[in-house]
C-alpha positions in Angstrom: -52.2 23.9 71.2 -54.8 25.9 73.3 -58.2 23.9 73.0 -59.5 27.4 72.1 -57.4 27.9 69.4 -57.8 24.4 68.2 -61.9 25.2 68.1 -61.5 28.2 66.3 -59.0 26.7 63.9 -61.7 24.0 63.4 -64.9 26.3 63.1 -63.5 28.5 60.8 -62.2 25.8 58.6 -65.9 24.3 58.2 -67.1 27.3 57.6 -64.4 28.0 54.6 -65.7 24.1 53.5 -69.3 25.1 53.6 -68.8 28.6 51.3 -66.8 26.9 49.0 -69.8 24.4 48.5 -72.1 27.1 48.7 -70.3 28.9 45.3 -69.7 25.6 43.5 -73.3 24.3 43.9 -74.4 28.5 42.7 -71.6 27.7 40.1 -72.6 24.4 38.7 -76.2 25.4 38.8 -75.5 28.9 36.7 -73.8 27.1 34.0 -76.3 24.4 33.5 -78.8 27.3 32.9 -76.3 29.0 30.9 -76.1 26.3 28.8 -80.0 25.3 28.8 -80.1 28.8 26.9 -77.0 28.0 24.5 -78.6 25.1 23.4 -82.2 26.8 23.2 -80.6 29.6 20.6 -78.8 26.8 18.7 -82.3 25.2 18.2 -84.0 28.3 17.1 -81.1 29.0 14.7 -81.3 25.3 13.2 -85.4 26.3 13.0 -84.8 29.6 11.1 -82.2 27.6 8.8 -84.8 24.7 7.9 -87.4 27.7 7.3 -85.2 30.1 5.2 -84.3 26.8 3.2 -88.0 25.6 2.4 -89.0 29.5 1.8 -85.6 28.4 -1.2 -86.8 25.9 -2.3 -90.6 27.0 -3.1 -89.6 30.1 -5.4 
């Protein structure tokens, strides 16, 4: 194999390597907000429960 060709080959696989890490950090690090929020809106649906249940209870 040319030793050009074998660079190239080489170069363009770590660069393949370094996007695909790239999108998975982006990934990981979206659904960890995406779930920060998910679990934000179930506590403020548990909060609205508790309150629609005491606002019950007192009439």
């Amino acid at each position: 194999m040319n030793p050009n060709t074998r660079l190239t080959l080489i170069s363009s696989t770590c660069t393949l390597l370094a996007y695909t890490m790239i999108n998975l950090t982006t990934y990981h690090e979206f659904r960890r907000e995406l779930t920060k929020h998910d679990n934000e809106i179930y506590e403020a649906k548990i909060d609205i429960r508790t309150l629609e249940h005491e606002r019950y209870k007192s009439k």
